[in-house]
C-alpha positions as CSV (number, residue, x, y, z in Angstrom):
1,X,0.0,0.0,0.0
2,X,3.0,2.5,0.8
3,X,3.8,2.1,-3.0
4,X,0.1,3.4,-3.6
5,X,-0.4,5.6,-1.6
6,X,3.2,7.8,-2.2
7,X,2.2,6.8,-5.9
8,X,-0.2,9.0,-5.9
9,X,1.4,11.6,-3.9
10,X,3.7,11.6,-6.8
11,X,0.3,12.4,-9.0
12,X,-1.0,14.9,-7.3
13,X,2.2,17.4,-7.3
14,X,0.6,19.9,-8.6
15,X,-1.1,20.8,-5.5
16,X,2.6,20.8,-3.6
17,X,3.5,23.8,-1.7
18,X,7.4,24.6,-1.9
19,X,8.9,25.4,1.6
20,X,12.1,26.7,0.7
21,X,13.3,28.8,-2.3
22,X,15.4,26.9,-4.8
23,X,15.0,23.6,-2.8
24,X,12.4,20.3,-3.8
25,X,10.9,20.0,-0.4
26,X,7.2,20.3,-0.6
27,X,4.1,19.9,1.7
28,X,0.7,18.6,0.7
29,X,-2.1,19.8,2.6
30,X,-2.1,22.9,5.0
31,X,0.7,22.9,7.5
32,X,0.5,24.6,10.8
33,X,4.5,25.2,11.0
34,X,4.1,27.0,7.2
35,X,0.9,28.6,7.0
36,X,-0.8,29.1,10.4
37,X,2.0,31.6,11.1
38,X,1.1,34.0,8.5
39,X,-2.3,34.2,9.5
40,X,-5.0,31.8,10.6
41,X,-6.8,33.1,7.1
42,X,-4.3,31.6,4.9
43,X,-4.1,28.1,6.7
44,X,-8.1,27.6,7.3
45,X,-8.3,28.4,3.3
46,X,-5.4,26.3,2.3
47,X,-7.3,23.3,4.4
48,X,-10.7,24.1,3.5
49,X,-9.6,23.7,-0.8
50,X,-6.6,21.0,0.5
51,X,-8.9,18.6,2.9
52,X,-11.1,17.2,0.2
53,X,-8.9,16.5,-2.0
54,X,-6.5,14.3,0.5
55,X,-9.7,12.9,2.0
56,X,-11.1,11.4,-1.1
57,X,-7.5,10.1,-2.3
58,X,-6.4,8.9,0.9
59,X,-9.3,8.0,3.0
60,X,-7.5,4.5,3.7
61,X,-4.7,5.7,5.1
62,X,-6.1,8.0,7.4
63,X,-8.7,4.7,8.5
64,X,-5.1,3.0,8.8
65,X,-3.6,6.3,10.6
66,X,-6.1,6.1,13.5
67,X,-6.0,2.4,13.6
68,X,-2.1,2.8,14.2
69,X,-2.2,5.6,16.5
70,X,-4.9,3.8,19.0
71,X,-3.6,0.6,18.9
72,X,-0.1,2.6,20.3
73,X,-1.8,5.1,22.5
74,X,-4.6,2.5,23.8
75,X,-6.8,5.7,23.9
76,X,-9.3,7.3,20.9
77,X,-8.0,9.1,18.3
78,X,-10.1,11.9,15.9
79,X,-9.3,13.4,13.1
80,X,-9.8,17.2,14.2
81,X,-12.2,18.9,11.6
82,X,-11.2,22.6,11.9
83,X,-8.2,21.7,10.9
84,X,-6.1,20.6,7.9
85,X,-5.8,16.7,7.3
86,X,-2.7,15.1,8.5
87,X,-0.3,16.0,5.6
88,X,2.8,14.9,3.7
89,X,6.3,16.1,3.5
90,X,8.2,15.5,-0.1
91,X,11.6,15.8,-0.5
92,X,12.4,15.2,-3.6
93,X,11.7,16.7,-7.5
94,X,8.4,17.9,-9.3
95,X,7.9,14.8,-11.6
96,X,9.1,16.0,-15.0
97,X,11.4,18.9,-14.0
98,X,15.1,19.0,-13.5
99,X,15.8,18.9,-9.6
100,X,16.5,22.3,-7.8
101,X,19.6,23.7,-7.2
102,X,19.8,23.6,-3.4
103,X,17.9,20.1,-2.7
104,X,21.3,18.0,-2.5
105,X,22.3,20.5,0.4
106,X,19.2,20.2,2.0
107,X,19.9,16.0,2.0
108,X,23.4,16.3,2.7
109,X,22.8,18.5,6.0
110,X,19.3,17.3,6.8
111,X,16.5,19.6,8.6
112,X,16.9,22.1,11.5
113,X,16.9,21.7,15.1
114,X,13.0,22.2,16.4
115,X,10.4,21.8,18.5
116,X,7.0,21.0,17.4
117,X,4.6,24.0,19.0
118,X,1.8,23.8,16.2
119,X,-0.6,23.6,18.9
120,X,0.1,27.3,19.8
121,X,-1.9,28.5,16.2
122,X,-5.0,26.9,17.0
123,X,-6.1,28.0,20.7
124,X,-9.8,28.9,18.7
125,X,-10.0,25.3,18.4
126,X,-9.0,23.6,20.8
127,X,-11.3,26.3,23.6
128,X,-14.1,24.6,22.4
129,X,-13.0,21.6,24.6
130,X,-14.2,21.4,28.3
131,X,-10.5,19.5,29.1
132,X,-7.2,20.1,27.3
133,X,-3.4,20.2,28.1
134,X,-0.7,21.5,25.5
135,X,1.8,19.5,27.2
136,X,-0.1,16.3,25.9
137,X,1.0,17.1,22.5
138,X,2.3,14.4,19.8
139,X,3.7,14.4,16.5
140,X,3.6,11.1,14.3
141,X,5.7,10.0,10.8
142,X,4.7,7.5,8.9
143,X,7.4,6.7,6.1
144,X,6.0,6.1,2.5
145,X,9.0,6.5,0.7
146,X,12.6,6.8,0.9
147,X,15.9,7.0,-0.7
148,X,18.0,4.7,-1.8
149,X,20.2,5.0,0.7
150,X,17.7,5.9,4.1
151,X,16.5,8.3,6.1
152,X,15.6,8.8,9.5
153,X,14.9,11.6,12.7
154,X,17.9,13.0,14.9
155,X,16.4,13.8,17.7
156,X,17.5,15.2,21.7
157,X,16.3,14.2,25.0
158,X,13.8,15.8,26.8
159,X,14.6,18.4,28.8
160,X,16.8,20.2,26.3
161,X,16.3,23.0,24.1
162,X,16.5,23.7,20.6
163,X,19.2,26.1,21.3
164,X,21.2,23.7,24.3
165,X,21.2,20.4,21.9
166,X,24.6,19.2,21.6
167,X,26.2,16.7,19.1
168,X,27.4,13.9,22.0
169,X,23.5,14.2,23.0
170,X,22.0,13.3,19.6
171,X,20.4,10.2,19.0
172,X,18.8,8.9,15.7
173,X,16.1,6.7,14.5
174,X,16.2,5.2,11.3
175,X,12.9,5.0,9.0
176,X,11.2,1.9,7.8
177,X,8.9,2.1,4.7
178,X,5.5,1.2,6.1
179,X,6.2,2.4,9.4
180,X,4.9,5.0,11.7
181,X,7.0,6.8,14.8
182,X,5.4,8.9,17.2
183,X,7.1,11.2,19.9
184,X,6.7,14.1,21.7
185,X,6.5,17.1,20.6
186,X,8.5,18.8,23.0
187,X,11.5,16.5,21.8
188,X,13.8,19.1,19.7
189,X,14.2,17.2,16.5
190,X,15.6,17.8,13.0
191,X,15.1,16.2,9.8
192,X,18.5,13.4,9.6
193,X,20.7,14.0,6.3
194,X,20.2,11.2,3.7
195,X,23.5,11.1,1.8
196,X,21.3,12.0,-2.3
197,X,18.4,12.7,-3.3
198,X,18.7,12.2,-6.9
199,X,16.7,11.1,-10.2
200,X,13.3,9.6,-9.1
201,X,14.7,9.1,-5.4
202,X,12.2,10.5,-2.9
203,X,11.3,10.7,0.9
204,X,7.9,11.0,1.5
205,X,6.5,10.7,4.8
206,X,2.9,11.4,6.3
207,X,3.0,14.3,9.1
208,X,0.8,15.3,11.9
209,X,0.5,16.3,14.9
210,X,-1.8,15.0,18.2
211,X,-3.1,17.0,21.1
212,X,-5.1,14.9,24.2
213,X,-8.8,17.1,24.2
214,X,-11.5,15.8,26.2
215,X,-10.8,12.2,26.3
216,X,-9.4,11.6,22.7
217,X,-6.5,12.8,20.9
218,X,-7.2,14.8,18.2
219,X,-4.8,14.8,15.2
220,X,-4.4,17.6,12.3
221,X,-1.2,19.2,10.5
């Protein structure tokens, strides 16, 4: 099914949204971290044309999602609807173009060091719940597709910063194709460098982000 589903990630590029300048690293679907920031306008209307369209390709996955996340978290998990969808993350070229410029940086030296405070853009939401604590937040991966050669999460222990994280301190996880990690979100974390990204390679992963409201977790991006 990964094949599937990051097939048609592949498909549906022309609703990608470029993160960096110059670089193949794309979302799909409305993400907090990009678009909440610049105004809650632009991210509600980003989800409200982006969340039927991943709905109807990907309903299974998000069935398979859930079934994932509870069977981990033995408590109920929701898809929060005044949000956007759990997204994807694509790093990797348009199909059809010549790849970017600074993608084989971006590979080589991985994401930066941060700490995942999406919850912070949505108080609106989440004030419509008798009972919720922004220190239960999560943030889950589930790995489509990678390169040739890997890729994976660095990641710091708790209690650090993203400004006190020191090499000796790092630790990593490696992805598997077909699997899902979840961690907190108050772990700093960075994308981990895959050594090329090249031709039809690709890392595709499914993102989103969990936060405990009134007996269920409710997950968006």
């Amino acid at each position: 099914k990964c094949k599937a589903w990051s097939d048609k990630v592949l498909s549906l590029s022309s609703h990608w949204i470029q993160c960096f300048n110059d670089t193949d690293f794309y979302t799909l679907g409305a993400a907090s971290y990009l678009d909440a920031p610049q105004s809650n306008q632009s991210y509600t209307e980003k989800s409200q044309h982006l969340n039927p369209l991943l709905y109807e390709n990907f309903y299974d996955l998000y069935s398979y999602t859930i079934n994932c996340l509870q069977s981990a978290l033995n408590e109920p998990v929701k898809i929060e609807k005044k949000l956007a969808l759990p997204g994807f993350q694509i790093l990797g070229k348009v199909p059809g173009q010549e790849q970017l410029s600074m993608t084989k940086i971006m590979a080589n030296y991985g994401g930066t060091i941060h700490i995942d405070r999406q919850f912070e853009h949505h108080t609106r939401v989440w004030n419509q719940y008798q009972n919720y604590d922004f220190l239960s937040a999560i943030t889950f991966t589930g790995a489509l597709a990678l390169p040739s050669k890997g890729g994976g999460l660095y990641y710091w222990p708790d209690g650090l910063t993203e400004n006190t994280c020191a090499q000796k301190d790092r630790r990593s996880q490696d992805y598997t194709v077909g699997s899902m990690i979840i961690f907190d979100s108050f772990f700093p974390h960075k994308i981990a460098p895959t050594s090329s990204v090249i031709n039809d390679d690709y890392r595709i992963t499914l993102q989103g982000h969990g936060l405990f409201c009134d007996g269920s977790w409710r997950i968006y991006f």
